[in-house]
C-alpha positions in Angstrom: 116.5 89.9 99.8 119.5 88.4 101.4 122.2 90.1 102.9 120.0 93.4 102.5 118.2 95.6 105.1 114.2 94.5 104.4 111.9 97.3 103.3 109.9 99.2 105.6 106.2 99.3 103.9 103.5 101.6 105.9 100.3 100.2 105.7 97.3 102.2 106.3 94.5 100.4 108.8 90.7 101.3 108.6 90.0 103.7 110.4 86.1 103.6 112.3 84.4 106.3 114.3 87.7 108.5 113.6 88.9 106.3 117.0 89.4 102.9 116.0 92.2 101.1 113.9 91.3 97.5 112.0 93.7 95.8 109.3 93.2 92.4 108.0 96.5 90.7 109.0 96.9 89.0 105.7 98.3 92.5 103.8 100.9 92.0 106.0 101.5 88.6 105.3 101.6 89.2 101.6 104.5 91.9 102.5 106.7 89.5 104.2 105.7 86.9 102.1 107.9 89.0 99.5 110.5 89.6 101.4 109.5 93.6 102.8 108.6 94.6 106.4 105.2 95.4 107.4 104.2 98.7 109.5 100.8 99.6 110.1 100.5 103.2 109.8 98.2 105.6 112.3 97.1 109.2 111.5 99.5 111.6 112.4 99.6 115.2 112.5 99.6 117.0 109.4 102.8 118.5 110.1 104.2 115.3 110.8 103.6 113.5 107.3 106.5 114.5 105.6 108.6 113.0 108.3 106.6 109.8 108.4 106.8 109.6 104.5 110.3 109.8 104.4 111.3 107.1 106.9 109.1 104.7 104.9 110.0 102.6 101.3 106.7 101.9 100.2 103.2 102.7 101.3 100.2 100.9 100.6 96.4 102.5 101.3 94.1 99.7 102.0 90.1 98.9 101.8 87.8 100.8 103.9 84.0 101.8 103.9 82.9 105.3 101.6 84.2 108.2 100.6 83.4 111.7 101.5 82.3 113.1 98.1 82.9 116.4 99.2 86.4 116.0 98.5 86.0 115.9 94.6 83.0 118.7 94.6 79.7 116.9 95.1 77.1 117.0 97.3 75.9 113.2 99.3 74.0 110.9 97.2 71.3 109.4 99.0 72.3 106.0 99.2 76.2 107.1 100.5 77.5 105.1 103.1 79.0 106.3 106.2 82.1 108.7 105.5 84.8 109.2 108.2 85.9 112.6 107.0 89.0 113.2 109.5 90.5 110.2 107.7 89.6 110.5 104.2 91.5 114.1 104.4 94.4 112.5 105.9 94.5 109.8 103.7 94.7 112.4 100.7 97.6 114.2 102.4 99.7 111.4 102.9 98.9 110.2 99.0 99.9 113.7 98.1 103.2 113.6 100.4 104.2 110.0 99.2 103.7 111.0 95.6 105.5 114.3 95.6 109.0 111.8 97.0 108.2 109.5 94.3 108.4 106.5 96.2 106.5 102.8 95.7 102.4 102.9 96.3 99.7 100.7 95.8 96.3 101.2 96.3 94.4 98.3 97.0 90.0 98.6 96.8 88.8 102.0 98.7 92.9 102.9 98.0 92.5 102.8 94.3 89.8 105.1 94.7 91.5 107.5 97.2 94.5 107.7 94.4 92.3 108.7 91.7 90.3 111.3 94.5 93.8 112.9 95.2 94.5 113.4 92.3 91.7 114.9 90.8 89.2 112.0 89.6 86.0 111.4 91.1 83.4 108.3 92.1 80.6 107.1 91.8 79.0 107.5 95.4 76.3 104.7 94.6 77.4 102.0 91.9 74.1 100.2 91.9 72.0 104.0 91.4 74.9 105.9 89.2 76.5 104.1 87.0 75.2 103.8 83.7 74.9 100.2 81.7 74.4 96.9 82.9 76.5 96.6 86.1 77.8 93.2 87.4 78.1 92.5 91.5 80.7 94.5 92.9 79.7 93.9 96.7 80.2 89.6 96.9 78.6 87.8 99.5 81.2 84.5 98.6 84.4 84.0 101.1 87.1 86.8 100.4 89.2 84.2 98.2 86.5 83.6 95.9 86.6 85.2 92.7 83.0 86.5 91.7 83.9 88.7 88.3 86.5 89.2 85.7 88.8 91.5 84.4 90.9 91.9 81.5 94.5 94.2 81.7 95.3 97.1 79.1 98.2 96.1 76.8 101.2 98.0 77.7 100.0 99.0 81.3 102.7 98.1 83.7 100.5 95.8 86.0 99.9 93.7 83.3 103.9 93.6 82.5 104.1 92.4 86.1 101.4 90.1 86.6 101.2 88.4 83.4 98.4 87.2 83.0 95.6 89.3 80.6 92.8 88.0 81.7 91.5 86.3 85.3 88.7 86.7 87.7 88.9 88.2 91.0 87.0 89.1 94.5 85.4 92.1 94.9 83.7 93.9 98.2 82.9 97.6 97.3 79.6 100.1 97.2 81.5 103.0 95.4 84.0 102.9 92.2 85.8 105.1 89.9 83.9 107.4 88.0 86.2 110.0 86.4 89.7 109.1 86.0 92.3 111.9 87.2 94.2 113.2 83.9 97.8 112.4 85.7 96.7 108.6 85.7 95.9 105.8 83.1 93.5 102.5 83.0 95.1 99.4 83.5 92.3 97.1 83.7 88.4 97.1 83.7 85.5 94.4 84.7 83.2 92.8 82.3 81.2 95.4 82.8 83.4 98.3 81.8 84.1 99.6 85.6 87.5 100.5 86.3 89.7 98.1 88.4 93.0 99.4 87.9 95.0 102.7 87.2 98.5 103.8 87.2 100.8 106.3 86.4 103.5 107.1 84.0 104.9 110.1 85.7 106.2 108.0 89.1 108.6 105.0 89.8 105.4 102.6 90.5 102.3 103.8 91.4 99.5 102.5 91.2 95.4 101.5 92.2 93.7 98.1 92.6 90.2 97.5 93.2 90.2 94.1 94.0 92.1 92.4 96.8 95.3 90.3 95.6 96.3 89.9 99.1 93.8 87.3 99.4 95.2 85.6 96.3 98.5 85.9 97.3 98.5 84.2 100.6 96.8 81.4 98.8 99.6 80.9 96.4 98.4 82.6 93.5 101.8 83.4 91.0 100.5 86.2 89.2 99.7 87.9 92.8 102.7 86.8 94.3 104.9 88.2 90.8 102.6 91.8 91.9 104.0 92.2 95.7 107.4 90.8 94.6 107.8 93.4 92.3 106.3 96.2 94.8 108.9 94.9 97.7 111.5 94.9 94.9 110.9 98.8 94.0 111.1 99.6 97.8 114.1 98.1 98.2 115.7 100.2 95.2 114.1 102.9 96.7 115.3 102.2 100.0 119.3 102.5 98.4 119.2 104.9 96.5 118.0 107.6 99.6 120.8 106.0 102.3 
């Protein structure tokens, strides 16, 4: 990255009570780590996301607590957590906005979910109650770092062009998960148990959903994690020149 302007990457904070913005400061780590700039992202008004989305290179959604389910048709499961619906809607618009300019994404955990919400999928409100087969723990009680399941990576998916690595276990820390997979995305990788923890699209530049949290990994060294926000930071900086 020498000798070049750093990219700017929005990152989207937690959002509590509507009122209250949290973000684990190691997403940002992992972005410098890789050479890109860090910017944590508030909710802005909705005429205002186009602008925000187009002074930024890449935009990462991060983790966060449940979904409102009414924004892919269903009514609340008993067991749903609490929804913050102000920011799920935004969350969806800024997807949609970042999307439509084709620029660098990730989702990482709740993010991967909110991708395949926004564009059509759904999820399953309650893992533990809804999903069908024998389901492995999704919700660790182990230190972030530790890796509680496996996955394995779909020949041919992008991620797995990236990471390179087929096979590897990793953290996990969520109550919902992907149910239906939106028709303009793909699987790139499943758990043991068949769950989906990664999607991606053909139709953009790089975007994409993780349900576990490589951050984690990659402040702790890991090279396949590392090789994943490399690349990311790389595809915001070609981004990044081509609109200047």
């Amino acid at each position: 990255m020498k000798n070049k302007k750093k990219p700017v990457i929005g990152i989207t904070a937690r959002v509590e009570k509507d009122q209250m913005y949290t973000l684990d400061p190691v997403y940002g780590r992992a972005i410098l780590q890789s050479g890109g700039l860090p910017l944590i992202v508030p909710i802005v008004d909705e005429e205002d996301i186009p602008a925000l989305c187009e002074r930024l290179d890449g935009l990462i959604v991060t983790g966060g607590g449940d979904i409102n389910p009414t924004l892919y048709g269903e009514e609340p499961h008993l067991k749903l957590g609490a929804v913050y619906p102000g920011s799920d809607q935004y969350e969806k618009e800024l997807i949609l906005a970042f999307l439509e300019l084709d620029k660098p994404f990730i989702g990482m955990c709740r993010g991967l979910q909110m991708l395949n919400i926004s564009l059509g999928g759904t999820n399953y409100q309650d893992l533990e109650s809804q999903y069908e087969g024998t389901l492995y723990q999704h919700k660790q009680m182990a230190l972030r770092t530790h890796r509680t399941h496996s996955v394995e990576l779909e020949e041919g998916s992008q991620l797995l062009d990236i990471m390179k690595e087929k096979s590897f276990h990793v953290n996990s820390f969520h109550h919902q998960g992907v149910k239906d997979v939106s028709s303009k995305l793909k699987v790139a990788a499943r758990a043991a148990d068949g769950l989906v923890e990664a999607l991606e699209s053909d139709d953009h530049q790089f975007v994409m959903g993780i349900q576990w949290h490589p951050e984690e990994f990659a402040a702790q060294g890991d090279e396949a994690s590392i090789r994943l926000f490399d690349e990311f930071v790389k595809q915001c900086a070609i981004d990044k020149s081509q609109n200047q």
